[in-house]
TIZARO-413977 format. One line per field, with one value per residue: residue number from 1; residue in one letter; chain; z, y, x of N, C-alpha, C in turn. Coordinates in steps of 0.001 Angstrom, whole numbers, plus 500000, padded with zeros to 6 digits. Atoms other than C-alpha are relative to their C-alpha. Example, Ala and Ser with C-alpha at 12.3 -4.5 7.8 and 13.67 -1.06 7.14 Angstrom:
# residues 2
pos (1  2) .
code (A  S) .
unit (A  A) .
nZ (500000  499940) .
nY (498810  498810) .
nX (500890  499180) .
caZ (507800  507140) .
caY (495500  498940) .
caX (512300  513670) .
cZ (500000  500730) .
cY (501200  501090) .
cX (500900  499230) .
# end
This chain:
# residues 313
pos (1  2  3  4  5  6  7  8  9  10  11  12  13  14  15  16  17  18  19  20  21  22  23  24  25  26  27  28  29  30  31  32  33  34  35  36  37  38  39  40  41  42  43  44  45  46  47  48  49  50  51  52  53  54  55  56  57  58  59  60  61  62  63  64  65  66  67  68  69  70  71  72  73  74  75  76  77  78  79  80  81  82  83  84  85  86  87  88  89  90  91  92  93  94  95  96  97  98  99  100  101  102  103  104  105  106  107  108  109  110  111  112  113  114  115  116  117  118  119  120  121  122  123  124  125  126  127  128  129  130  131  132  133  134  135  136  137  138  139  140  141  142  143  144  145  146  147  148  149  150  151  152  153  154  155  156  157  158  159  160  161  162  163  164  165  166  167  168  169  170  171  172  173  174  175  176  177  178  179  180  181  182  183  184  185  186  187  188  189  190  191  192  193  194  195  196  197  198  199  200  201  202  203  204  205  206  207  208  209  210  211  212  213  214  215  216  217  218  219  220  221  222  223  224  225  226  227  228  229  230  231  232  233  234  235  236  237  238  239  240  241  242  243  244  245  246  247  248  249  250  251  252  253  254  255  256  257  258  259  260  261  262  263  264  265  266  267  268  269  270  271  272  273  274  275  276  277  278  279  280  281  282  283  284  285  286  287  288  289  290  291  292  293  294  295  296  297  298  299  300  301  302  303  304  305  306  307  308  309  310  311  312  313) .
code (X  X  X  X  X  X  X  X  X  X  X  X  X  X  X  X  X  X  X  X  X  X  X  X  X  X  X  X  X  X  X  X  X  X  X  X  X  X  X  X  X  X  X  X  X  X  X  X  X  X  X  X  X  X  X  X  X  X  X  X  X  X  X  X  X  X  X  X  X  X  X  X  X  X  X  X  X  X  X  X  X  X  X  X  X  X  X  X  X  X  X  X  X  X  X  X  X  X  X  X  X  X  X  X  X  X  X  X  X  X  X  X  X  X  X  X  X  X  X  X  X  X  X  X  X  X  X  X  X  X  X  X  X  X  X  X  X  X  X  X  X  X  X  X  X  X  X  X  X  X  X  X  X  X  X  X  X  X  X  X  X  X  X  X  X  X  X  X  X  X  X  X  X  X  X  X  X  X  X  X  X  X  X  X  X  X  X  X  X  X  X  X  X  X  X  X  X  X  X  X  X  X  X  X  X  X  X  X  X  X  X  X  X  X  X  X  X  X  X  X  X  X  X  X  X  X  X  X  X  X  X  X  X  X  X  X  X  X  X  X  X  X  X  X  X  X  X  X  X  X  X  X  X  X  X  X  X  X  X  X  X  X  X  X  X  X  X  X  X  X  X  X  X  X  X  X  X  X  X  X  X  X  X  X  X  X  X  X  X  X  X  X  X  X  X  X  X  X  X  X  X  X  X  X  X  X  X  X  X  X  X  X  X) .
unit (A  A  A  A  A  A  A  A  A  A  A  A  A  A  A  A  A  A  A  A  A  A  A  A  A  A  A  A  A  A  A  A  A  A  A  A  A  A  A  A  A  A  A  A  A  A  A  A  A  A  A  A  A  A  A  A  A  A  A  A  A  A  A  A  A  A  A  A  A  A  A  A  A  A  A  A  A  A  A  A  A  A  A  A  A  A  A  A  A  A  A  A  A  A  A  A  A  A  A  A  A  A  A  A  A  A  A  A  A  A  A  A  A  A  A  A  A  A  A  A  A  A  A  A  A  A  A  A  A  A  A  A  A  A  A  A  A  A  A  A  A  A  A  A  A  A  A  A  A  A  A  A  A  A  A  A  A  A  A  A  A  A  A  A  A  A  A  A  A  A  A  A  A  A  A  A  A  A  A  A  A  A  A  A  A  A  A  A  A  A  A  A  A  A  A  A  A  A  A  A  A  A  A  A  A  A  A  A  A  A  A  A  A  A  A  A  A  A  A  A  A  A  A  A  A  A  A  A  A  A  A  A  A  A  A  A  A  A  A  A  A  A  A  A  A  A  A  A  A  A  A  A  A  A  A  A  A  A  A  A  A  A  A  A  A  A  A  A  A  A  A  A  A  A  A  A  A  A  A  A  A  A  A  A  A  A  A  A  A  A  A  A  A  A  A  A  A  A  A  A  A  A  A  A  A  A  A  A  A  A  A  A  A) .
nZ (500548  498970  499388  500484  498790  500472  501278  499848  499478  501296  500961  500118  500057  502180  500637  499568  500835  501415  499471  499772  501397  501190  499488  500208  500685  500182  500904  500766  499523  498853  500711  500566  499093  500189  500697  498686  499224  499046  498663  498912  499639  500110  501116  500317  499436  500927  501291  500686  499847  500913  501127  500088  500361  501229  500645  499761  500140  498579  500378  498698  499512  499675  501220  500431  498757  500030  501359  499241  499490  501293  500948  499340  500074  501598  501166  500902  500463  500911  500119  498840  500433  500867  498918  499180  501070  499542  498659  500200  500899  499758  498766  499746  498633  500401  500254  500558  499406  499082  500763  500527  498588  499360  501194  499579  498660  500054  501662  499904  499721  501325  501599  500915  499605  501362  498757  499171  500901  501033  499199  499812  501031  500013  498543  500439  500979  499867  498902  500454  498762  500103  499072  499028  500975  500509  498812  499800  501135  499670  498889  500914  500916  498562  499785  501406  501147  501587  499988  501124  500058  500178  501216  501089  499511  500347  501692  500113  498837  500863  501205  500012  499490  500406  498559  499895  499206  498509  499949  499578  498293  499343  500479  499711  498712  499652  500273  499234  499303  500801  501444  501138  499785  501846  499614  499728  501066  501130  499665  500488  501767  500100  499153  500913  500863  499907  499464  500831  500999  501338  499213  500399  499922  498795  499132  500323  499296  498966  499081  500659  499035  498814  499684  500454  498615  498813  500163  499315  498563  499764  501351  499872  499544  501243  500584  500882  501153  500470  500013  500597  501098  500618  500577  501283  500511  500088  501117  501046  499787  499486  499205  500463  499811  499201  499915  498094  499601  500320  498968  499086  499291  500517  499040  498419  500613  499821  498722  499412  501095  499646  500052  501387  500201  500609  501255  500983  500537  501064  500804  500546  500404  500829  501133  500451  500477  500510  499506  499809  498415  498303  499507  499530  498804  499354  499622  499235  497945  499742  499592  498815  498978  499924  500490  499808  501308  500950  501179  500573  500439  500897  501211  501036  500451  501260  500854  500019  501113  500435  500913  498873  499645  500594  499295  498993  499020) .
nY (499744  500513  499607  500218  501406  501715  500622  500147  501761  500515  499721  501113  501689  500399  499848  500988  501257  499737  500230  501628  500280  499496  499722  498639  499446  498249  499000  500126  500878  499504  499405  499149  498497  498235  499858  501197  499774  499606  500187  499847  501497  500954  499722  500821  501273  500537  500515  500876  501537  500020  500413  501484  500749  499586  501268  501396  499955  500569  499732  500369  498755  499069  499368  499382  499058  499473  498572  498884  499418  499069  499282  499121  498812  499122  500658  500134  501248  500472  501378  500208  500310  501715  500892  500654  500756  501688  501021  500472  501339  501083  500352  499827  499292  498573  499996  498691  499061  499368  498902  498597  499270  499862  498923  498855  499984  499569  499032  498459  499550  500591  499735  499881  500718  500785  501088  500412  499669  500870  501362  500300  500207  501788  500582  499890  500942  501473  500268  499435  499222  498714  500284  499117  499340  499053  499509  500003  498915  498468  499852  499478  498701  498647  499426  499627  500443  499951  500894  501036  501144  500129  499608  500647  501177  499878  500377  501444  500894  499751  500695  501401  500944  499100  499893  498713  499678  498992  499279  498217  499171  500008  499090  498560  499441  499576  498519  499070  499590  498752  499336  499750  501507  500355  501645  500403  499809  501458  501296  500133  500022  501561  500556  499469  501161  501815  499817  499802  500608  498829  498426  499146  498561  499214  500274  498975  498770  500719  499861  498435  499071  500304  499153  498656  499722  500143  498908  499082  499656  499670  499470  500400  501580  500803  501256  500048  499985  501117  501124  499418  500655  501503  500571  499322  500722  501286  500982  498934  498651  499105  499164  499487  500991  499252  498763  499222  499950  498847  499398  500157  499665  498440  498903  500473  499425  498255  499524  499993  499622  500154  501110  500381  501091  499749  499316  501167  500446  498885  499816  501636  499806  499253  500021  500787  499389  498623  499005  499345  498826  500353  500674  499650  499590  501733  500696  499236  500190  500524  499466  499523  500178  501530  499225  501894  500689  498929  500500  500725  499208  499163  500708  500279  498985  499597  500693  500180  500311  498720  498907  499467  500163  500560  499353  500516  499075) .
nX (498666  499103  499013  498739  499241  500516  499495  498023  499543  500401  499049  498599  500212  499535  498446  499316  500252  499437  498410  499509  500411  499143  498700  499653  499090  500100  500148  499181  499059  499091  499136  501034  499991  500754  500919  500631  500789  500061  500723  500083  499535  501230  500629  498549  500090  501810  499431  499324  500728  500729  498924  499987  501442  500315  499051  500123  501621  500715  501999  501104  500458  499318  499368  500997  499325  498744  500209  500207  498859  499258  500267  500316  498630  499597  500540  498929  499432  500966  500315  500636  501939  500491  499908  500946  500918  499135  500305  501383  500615  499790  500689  501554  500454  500052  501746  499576  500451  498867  499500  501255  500413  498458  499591  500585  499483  498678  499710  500244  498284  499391  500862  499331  498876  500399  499912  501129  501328  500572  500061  501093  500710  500064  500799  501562  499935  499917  500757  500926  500777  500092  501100  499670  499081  500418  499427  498572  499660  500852  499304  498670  500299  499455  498752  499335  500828  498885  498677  499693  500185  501349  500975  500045  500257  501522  500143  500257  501316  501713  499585  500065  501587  501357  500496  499942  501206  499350  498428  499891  500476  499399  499329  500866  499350  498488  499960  501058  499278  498622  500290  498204  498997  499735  500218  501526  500637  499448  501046  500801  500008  499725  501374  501130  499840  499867  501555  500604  499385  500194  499524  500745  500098  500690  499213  498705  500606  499981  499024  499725  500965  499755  499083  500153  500107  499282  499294  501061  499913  497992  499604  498950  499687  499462  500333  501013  499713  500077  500798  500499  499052  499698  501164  499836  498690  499923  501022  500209  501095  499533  500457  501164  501048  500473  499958  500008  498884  499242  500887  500164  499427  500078  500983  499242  498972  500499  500396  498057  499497  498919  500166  499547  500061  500755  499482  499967  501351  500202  498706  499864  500845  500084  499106  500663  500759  499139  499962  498703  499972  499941  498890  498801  500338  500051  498268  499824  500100  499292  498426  500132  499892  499335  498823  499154  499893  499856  499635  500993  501299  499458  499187  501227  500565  499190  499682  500963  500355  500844  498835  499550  499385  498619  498289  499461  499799) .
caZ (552212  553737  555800  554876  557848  556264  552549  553666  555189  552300  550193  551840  551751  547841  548130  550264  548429  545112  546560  546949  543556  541364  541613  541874  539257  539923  537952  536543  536994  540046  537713  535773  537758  535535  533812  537286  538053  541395  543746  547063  548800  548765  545350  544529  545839  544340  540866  541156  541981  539229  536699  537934  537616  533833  533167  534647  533068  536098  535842  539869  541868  543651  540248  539743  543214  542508  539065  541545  543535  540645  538901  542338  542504  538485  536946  533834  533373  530492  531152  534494  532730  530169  532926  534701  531710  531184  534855  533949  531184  532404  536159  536641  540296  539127  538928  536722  539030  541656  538476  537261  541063  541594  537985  539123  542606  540849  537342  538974  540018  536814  533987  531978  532356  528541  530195  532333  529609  527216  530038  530520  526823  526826  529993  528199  525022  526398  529117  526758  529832  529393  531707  534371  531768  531049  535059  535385  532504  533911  537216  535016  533114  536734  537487  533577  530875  527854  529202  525950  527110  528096  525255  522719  525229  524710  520924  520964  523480  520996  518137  519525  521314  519324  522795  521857  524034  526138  524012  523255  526696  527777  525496  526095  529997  529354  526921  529674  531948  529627  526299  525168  525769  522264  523122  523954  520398  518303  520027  518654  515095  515523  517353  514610  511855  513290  514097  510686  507696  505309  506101  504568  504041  506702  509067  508335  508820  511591  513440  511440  513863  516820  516650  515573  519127  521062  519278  520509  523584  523836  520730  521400  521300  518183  518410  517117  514403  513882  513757  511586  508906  509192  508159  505421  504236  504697  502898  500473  501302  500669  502863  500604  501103  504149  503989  508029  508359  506997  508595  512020  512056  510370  513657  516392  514418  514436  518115  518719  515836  517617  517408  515151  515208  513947  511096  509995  509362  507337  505506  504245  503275  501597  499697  498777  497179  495669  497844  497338  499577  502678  501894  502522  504916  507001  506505  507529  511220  511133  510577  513531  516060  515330  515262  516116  512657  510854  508225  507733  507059  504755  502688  501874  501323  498794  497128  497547  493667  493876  491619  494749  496678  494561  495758  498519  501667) .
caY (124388  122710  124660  125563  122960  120426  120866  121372  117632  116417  117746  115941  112647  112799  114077  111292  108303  109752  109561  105452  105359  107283  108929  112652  114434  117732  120676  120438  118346  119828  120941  123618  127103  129491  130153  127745  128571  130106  127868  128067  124779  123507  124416  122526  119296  119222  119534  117469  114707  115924  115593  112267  111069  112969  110258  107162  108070  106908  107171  107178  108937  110563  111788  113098  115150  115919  118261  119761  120927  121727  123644  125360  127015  127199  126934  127791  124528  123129  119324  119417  120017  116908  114715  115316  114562  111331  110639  111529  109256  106299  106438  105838  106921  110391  111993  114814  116442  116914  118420  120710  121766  121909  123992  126324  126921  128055  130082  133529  133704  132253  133648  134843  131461  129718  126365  126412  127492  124888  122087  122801  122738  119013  117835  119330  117679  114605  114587  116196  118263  122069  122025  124709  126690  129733  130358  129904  132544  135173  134992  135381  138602  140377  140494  140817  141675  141821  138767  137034  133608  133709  135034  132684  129907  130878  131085  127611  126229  127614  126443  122871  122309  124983  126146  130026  130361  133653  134876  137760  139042  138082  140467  143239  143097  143308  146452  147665  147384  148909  150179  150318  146725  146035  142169  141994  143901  141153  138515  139370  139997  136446  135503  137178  135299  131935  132389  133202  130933  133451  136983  138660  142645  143081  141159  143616  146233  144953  145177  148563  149884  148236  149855  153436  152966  152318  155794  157427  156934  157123  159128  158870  155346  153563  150318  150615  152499  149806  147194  149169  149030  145689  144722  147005  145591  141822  141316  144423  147114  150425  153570  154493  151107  152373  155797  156586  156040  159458  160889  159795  160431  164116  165057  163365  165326  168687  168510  167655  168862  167189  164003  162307  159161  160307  162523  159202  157779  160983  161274  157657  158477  161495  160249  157157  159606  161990  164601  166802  170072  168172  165703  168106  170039  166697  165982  169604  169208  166042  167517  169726  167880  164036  165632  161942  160718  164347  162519  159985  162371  164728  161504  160591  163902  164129  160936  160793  161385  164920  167778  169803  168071  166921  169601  168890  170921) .
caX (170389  173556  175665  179401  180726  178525  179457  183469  182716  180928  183781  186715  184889  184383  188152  189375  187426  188664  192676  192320  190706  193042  196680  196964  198272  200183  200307  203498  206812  209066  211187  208574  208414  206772  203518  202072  198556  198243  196279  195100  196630  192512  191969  196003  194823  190843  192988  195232  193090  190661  193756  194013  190081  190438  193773  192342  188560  186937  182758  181277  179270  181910  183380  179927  180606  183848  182743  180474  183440  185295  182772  181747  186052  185870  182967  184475  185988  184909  186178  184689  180771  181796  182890  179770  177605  179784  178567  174819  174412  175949  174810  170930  170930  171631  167955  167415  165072  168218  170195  167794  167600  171481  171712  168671  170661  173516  172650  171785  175847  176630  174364  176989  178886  178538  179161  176098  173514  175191  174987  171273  170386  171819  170070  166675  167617  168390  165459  163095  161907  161239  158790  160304  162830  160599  160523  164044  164896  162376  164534  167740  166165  165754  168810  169999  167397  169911  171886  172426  172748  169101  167810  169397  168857  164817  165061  166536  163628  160687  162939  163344  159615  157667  156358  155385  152554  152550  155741  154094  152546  156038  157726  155223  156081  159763  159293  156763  159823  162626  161403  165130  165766  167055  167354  163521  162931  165120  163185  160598  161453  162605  158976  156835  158551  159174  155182  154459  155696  154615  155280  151862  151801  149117  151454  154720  151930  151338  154201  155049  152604  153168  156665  155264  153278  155976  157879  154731  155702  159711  160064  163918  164670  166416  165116  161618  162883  165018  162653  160648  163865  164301  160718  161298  164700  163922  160972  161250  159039  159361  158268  156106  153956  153219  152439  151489  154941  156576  153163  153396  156917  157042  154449  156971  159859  157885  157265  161609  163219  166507  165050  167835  166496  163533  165215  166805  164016  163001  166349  165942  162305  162666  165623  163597  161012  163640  162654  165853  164550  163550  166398  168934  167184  166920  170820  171719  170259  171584  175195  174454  173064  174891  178306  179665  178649  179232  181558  178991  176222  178581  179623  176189  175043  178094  177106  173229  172625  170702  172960  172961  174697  177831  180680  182426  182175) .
cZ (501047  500399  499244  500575  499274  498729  499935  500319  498737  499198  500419  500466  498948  500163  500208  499524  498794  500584  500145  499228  499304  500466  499481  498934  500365  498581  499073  500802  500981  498958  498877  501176  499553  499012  500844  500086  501646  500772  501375  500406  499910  498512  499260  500302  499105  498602  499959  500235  498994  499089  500147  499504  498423  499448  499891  499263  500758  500363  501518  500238  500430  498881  499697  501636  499515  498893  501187  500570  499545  499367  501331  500530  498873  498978  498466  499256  499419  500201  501146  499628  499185  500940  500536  499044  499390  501150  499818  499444  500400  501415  500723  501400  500202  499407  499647  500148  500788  499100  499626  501320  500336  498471  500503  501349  499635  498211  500388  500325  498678  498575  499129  499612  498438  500293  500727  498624  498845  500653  500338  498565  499742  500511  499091  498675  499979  500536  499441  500935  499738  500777  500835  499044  499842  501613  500346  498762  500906  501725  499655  499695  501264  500424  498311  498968  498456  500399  498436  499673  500053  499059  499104  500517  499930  498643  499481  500677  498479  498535  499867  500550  499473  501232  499797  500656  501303  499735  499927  500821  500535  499769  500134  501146  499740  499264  500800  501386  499605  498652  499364  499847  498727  499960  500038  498357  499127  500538  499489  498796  499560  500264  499266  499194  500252  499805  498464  498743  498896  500553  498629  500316  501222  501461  500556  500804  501269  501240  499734  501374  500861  500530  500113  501548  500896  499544  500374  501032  500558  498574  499888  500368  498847  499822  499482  498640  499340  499639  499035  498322  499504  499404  498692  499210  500152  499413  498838  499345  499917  500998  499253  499496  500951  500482  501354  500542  500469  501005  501099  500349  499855  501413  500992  499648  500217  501157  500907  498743  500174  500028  499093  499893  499021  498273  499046  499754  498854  499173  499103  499191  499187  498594  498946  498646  499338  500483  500290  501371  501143  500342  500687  500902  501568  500471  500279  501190  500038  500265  501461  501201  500298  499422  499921  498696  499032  498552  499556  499019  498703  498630  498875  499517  498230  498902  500055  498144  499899  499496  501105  500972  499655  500587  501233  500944  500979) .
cY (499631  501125  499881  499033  499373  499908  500073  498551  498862  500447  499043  498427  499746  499960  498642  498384  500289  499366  498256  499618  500293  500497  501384  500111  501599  500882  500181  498905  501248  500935  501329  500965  501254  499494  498737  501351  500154  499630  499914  498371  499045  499672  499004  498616  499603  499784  499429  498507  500205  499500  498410  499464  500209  498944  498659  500087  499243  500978  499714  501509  501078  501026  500742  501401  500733  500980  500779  500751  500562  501302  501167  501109  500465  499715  500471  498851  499004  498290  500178  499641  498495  499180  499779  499840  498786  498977  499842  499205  498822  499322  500240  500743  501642  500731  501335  500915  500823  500984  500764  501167  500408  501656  501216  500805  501006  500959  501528  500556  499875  500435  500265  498837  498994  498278  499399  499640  499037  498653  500150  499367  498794  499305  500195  499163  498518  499542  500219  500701  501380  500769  501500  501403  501633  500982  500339  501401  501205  500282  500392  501969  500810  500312  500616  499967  500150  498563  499100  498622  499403  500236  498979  498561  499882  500134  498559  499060  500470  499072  498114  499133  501248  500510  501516  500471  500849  500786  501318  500768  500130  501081  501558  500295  500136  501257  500615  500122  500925  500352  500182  498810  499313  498115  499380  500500  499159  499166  500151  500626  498750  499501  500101  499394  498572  499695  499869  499776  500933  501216  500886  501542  500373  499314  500995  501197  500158  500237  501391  500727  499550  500748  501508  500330  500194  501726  500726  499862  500096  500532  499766  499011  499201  498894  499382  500495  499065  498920  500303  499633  498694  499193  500854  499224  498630  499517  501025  500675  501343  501165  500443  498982  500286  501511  500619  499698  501822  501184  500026  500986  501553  500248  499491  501059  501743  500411  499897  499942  499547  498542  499019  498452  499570  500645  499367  499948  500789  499824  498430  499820  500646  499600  498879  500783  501218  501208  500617  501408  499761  499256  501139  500878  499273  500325  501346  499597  498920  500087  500787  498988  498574  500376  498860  499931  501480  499579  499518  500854  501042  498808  499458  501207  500248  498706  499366  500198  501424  500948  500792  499910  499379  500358  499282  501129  500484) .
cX (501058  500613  501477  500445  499223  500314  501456  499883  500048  501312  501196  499820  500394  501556  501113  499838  500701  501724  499878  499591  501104  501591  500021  500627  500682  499779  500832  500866  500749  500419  499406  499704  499515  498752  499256  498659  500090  499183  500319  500443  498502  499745  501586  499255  498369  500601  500745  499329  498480  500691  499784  498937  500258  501089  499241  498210  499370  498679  499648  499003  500913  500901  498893  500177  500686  499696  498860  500573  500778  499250  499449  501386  499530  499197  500168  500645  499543  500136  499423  498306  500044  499769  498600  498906  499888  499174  498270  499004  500360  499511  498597  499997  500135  498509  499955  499325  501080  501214  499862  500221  501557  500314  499213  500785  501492  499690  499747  501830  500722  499245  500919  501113  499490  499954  498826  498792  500677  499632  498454  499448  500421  499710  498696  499932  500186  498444  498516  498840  499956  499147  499921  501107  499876  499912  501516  500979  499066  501387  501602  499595  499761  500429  500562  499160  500727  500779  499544  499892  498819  499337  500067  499844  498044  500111  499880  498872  498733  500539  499390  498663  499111  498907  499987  498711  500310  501345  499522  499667  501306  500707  499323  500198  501679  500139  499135  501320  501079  499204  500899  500317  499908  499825  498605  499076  500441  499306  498830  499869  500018  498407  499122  500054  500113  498208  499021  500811  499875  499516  498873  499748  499315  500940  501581  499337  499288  500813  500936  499332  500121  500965  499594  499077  500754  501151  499066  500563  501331  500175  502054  500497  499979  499279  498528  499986  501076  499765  499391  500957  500362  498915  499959  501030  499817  499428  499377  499133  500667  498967  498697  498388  499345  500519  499876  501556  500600  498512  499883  501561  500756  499429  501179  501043  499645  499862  501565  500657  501555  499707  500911  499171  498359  500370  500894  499613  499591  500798  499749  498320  500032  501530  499379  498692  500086  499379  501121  499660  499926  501288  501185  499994  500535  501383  500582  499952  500338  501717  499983  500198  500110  500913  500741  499951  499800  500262  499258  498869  500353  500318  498885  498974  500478  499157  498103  499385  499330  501578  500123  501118  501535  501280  499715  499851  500941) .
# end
């Protein structure tokens, strides 16, 4: 890795070949005094001699530099990534091992940077390389296992090279690290169906139970029972298709009677199965102890359909 003194040198070469190529642009005319970006006199001079390269469209190497420099003040800057994609397609001596290696070098500072993660997925689409991708994401997810950009930047990779080998071991160590990590349970609602063109009952039940393990073991933790709903609601099942449902989660419920997330589940069962005494049992301790969504729970009590509950409270 270079040294700061050696990439400050490297920097005001590119800067100084660029200056006998093109013609600065400032920032505004003299005469313009408000709503001026606030640069540092280094960071004044790299843009205005970017402005210029972006007038005169001028394709070199050193223009391929120069968005490095740019995108290492602001990476952010969305013409800066075209530009240097401009420079990658048109200039062979650009090698898309050294970009790969310049992007890996720089996405753990930048993961949340939309910019980066769409400038890889057009390098891999062009290069048809994917090769290293699935490393480079695991090193993302240890610093950030919800980051977003990784996730839907791995959706699109299985999408575009059908490459699901190892998704699910992968997803089983990241709920073996968090068990809440809602991001790692949509991936694989997505992973199960892409996987499986036709979504057969023992497959649903399937993953019915996979979730109902993982509430064994974090009984308080939404997103298996939401996973659970959504294989219900997508391919239109009800609770009472699978019956170890309301059974498993009646015994988790009896042993934390504060469990709401469990006593959803119930409430949505027993109403399914016009059970009026447990239903409104149920939505009682829910009024209690999910005082946040009180209204909620009072509105569908009022308007659940049993004669009981009609008045108003």
């Amino acid at each position: 890795m270079e040294s700061e003194e050696e990439r400050k040198k490297e920097m005001e070469e590119v800067l100084n070949e660029l200056e006998k190529d093109i013609q600065p642009i400032p920032q505004f005319s003299p005469e313009v005094t408000i709503m001026q970006i606030k640069y540092t006199p280094e960071e004044k001079r790299i843009m205005n001699i970017f402005r210029g390269v972006i007038l005169s469209k001028l394709i070199s190497l050193n223009v391929y530099k120069l968005t490095t420099i740019v995108i290492g003040f602001f990476p952010t800057n969305y013409a800066a990534w075209v530009i240097r994609r401009e420079c990658i397609n048109q200039l062979p001596e650009i090698k898309k091992e050294e970009e790969f290696k310049w992007l890996d070098d720089i996405i753990i500072i930048n993961q949340k940077n939309y910019q980066i993660w769409h400038h890889r997925k057009l390098l891999i689409d062009k290069f048809e390389d994917v090769s290293h991708e699935k490393n480079v994401m695991d090193q993302v997810f240890k610093y950030e296992p919800k980051n977003f950009h990784a996730w839907s930047h791995r959706i699109w990779m299985i999408r575009r090279f059908n490459n699901t080998e190892g998704e699910f071991e992968f997803i089983d160590e990241m709920l073996r690290c968090d068990i809440k990590n809602n991001s790692a349970w949509n991936y694989r609602f997505f992973i199960v169906q892409y996987m499986n063109f036709k979504m057969e009952k023992n497959i649903v039940e399937q993953e019915i139970k996979y979730a109902m393990d993982k509430i064994k073991l974090t009984p308080v933790n939404e997103c298996p029972y939401s996973y659970i709903r959504g294989y219900l609601k997508k391919y239109g099942y009800k609770f009472s298709d699978f019956s170890f449902i309301k059974e498993e989660i009646e015994k988790i419920v009896e042993k934390d009677e504060k469990n709401q997330y469990g006593l959803n589940l119930l409430l949505d069962i027993y109403e399914e199965e016009k059970s009026e005494k447990k239903y409104i049992e149920t939505i009682e301790k829910l009024i209690k102890i999910d005082f946040i969504r009180k209204k909620y729970y009072n509105w569908r009590k009022q308007n659940s359909g049993f004669e009981s509950t009609k008045s108003s409270d």
